[in-house]
Residue frames as a rotation matrix with the C-alpha (Angstrom) as fourth column:
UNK 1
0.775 0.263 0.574 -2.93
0.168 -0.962 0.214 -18.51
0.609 -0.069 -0.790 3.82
UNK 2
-0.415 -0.817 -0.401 0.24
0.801 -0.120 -0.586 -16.61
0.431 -0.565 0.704 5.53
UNK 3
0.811 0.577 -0.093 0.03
0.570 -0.745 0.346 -14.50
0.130 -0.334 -0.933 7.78
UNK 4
-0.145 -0.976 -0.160 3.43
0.894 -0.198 0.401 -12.84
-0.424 -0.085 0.902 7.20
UNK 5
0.822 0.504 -0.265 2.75
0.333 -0.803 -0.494 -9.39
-0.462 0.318 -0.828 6.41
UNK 6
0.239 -0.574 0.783 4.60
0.855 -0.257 -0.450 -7.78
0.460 0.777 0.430 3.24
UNK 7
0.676 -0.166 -0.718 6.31
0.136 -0.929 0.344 -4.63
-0.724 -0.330 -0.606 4.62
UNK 8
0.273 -0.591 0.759 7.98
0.837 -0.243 -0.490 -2.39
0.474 0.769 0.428 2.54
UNK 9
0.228 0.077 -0.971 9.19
0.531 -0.845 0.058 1.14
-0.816 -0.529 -0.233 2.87
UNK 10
0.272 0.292 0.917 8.34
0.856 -0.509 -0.092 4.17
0.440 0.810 -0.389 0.11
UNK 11
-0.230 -0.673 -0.703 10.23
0.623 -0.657 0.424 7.55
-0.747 -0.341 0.570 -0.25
UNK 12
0.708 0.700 0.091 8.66
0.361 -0.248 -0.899 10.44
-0.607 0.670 -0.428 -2.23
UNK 13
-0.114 -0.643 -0.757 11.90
-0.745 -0.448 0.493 10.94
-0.657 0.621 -0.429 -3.91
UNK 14
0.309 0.621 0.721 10.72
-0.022 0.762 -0.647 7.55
-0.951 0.184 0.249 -5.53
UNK 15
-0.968 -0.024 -0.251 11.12
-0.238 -0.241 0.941 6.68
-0.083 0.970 0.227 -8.80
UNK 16
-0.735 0.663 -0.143 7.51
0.418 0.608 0.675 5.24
0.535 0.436 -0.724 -8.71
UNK 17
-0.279 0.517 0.809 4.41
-0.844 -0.534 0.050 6.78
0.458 -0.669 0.585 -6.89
UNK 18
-0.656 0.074 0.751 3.17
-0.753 -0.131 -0.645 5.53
0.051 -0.989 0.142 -3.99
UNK 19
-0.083 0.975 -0.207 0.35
-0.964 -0.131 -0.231 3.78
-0.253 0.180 0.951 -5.26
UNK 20
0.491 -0.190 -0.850 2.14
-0.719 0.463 -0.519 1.89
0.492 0.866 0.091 -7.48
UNK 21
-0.714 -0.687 -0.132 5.08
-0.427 0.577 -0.696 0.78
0.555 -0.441 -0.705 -4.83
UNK 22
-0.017 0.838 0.545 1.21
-0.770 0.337 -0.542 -0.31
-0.638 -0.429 0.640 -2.51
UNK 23
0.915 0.055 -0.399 0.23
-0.301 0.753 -0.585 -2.75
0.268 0.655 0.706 -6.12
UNK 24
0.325 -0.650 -0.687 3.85
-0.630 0.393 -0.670 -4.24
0.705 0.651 -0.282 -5.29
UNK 25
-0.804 -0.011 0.594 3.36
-0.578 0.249 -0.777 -4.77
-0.139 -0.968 -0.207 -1.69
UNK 26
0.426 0.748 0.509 0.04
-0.676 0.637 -0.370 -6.60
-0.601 -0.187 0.777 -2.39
UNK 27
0.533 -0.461 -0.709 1.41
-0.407 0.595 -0.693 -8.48
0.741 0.659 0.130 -5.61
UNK 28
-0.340 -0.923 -0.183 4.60
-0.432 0.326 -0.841 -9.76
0.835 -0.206 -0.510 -3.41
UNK 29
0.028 0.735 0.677 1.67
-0.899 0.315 -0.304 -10.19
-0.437 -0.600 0.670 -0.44
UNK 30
0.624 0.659 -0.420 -0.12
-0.726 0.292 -0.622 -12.16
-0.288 0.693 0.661 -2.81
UNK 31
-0.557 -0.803 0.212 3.29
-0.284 0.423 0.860 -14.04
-0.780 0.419 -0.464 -4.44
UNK 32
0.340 0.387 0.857 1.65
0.844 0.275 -0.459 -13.06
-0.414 0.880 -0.233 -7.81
UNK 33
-0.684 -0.578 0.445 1.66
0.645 -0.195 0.739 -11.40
-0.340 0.793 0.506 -10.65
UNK 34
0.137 0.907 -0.398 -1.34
-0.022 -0.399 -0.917 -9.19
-0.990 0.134 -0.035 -11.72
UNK 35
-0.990 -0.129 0.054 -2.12
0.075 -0.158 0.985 -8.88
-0.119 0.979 0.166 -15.13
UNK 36
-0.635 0.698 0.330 -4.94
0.354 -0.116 0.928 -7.05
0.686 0.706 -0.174 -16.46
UNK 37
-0.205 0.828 0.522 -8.15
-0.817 -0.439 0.375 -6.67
0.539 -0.350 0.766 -14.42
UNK 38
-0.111 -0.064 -0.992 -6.96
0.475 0.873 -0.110 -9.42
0.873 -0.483 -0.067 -11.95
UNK 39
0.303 0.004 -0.953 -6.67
0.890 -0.360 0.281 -6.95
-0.342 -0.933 -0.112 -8.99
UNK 40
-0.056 -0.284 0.957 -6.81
0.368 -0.897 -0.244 -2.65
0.928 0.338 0.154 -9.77
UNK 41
-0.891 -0.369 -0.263 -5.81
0.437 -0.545 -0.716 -0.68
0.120 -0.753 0.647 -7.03
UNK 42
-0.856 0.514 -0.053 -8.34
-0.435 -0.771 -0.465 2.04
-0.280 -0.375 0.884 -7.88
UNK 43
-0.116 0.777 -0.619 -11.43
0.181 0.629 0.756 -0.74
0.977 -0.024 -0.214 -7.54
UNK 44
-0.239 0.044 -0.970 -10.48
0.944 0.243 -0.221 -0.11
0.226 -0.969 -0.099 -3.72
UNK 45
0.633 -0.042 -0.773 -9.69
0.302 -0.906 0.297 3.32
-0.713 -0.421 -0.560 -3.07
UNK 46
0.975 -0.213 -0.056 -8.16
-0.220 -0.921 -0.321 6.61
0.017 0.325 -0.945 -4.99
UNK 47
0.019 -0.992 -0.121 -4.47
0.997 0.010 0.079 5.86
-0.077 -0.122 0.989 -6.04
UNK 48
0.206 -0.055 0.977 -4.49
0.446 -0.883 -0.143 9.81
0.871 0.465 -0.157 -6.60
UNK 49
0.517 0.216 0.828 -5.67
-0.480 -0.728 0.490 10.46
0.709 -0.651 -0.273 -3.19
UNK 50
0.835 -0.418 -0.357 -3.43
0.546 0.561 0.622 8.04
-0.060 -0.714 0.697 -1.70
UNK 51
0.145 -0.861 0.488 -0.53
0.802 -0.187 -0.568 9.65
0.580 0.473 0.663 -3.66
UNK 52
0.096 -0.018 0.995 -1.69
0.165 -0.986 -0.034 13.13
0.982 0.167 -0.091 -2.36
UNK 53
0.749 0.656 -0.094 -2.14
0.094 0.035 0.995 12.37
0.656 -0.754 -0.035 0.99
UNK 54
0.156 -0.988 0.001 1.54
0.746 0.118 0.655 11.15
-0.648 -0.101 0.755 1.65
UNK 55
0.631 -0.572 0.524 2.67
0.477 -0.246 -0.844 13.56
0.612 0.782 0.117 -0.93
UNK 56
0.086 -0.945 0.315 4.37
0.314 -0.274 -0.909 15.84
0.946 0.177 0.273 1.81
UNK 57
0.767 0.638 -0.060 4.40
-0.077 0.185 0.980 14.65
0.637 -0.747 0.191 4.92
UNK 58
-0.315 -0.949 0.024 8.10
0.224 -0.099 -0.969 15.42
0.922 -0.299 0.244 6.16
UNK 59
-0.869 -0.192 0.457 6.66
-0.300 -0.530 -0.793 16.99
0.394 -0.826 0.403 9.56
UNK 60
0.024 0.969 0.245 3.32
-0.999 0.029 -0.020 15.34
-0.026 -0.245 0.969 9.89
UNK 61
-0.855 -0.427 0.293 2.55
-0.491 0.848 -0.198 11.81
-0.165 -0.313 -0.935 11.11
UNK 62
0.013 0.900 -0.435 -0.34
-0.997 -0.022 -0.076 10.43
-0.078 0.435 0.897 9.18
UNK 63
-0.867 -0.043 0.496 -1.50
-0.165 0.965 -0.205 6.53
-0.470 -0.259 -0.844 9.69
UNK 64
-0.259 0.712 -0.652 -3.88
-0.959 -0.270 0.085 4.57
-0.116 0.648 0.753 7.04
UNK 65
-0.829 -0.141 0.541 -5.75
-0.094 0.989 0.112 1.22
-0.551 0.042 -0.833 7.11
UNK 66
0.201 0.720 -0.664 -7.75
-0.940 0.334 0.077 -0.23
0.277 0.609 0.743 4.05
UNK 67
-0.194 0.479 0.856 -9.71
-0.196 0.836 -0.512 -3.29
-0.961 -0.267 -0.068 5.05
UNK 68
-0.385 0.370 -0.845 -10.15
-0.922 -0.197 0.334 -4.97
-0.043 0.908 0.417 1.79
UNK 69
0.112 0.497 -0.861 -11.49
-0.777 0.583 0.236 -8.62
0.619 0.643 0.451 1.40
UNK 70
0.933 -0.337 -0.123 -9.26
0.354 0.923 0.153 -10.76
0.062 -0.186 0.981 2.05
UNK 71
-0.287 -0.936 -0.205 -6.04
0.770 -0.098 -0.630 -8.67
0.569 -0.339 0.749 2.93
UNK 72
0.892 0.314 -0.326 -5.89
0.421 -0.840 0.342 -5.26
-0.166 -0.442 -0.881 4.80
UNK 73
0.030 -0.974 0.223 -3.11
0.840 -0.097 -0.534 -2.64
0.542 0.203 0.816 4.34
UNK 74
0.803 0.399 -0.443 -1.57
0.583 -0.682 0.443 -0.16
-0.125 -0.613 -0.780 6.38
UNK 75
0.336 -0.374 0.864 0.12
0.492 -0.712 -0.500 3.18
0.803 0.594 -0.055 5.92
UNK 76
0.625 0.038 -0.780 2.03
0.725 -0.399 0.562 4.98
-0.289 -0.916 -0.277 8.06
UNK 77
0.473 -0.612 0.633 4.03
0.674 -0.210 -0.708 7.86
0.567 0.762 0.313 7.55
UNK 78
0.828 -0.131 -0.545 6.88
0.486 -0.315 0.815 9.81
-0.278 -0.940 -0.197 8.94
UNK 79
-0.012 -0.674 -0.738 8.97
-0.501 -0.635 0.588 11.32
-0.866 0.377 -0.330 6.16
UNK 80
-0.951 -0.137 -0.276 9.10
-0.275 0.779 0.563 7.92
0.138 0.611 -0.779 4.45
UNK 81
-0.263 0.965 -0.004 6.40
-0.964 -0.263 0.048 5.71
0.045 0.016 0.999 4.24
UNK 82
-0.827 -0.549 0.121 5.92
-0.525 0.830 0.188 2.57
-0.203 0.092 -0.975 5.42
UNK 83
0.003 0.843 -0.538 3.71
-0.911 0.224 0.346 0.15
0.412 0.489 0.769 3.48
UNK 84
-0.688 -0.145 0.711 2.35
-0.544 0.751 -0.373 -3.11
-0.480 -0.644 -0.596 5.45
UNK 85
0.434 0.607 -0.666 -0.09
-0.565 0.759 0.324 -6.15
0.702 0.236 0.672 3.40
UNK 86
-0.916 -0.374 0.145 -1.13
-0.400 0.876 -0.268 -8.88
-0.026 -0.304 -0.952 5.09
UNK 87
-0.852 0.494 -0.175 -4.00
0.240 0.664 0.709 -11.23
0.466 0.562 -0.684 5.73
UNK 88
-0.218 0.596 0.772 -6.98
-0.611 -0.701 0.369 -9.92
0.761 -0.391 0.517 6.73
UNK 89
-0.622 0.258 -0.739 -7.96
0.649 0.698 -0.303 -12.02
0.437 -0.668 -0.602 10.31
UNK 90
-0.128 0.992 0.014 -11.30
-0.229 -0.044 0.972 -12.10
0.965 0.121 0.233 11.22
């Protein structure tokens, strides 16, 4: 287990939503691959309502943590969006 947390940073000019660039922060967390019904985002929580939440947040400072098993991720936002995975510690 690492405890090196995956940081990324997400821009809603994106080419990908939000959600999606989250499944690459855990994957790269993770130093896997998903495939199939190995690990779905929306088993956890609402890729929609993640998407929407951040959708336009240019003037508003909005901050998210999903506790999930065995990792935990956090959101923060401030025009951009930074995306943090790491292990969950207990």
């Amino acid at each position: 287990m690492t405890y090196d947390p995956e940081r990324r940073r997400y821009y809603p000019d994106d080419d990908i939503a939000l959600s999606e660039a989250i499944l690459e922060a855990v994957q790269e967390h993770e130093h896997a691959t998903f495939s199939g019904d190995e690990f779905r985002l929306y088993d956890n929580i609402n890729p929609d309502a993640i998407d929407m939440l951040f959708k336009d947040t240019s003037d508003v400072e909005i901050s998210v943590t999903i506790e999930l098993e065995n990792l935990t991720m956090g959101l923060w936002s401030d025009g951009g969006v930074d995306i943090r995975v790491s292990d969950k510690v207990e």
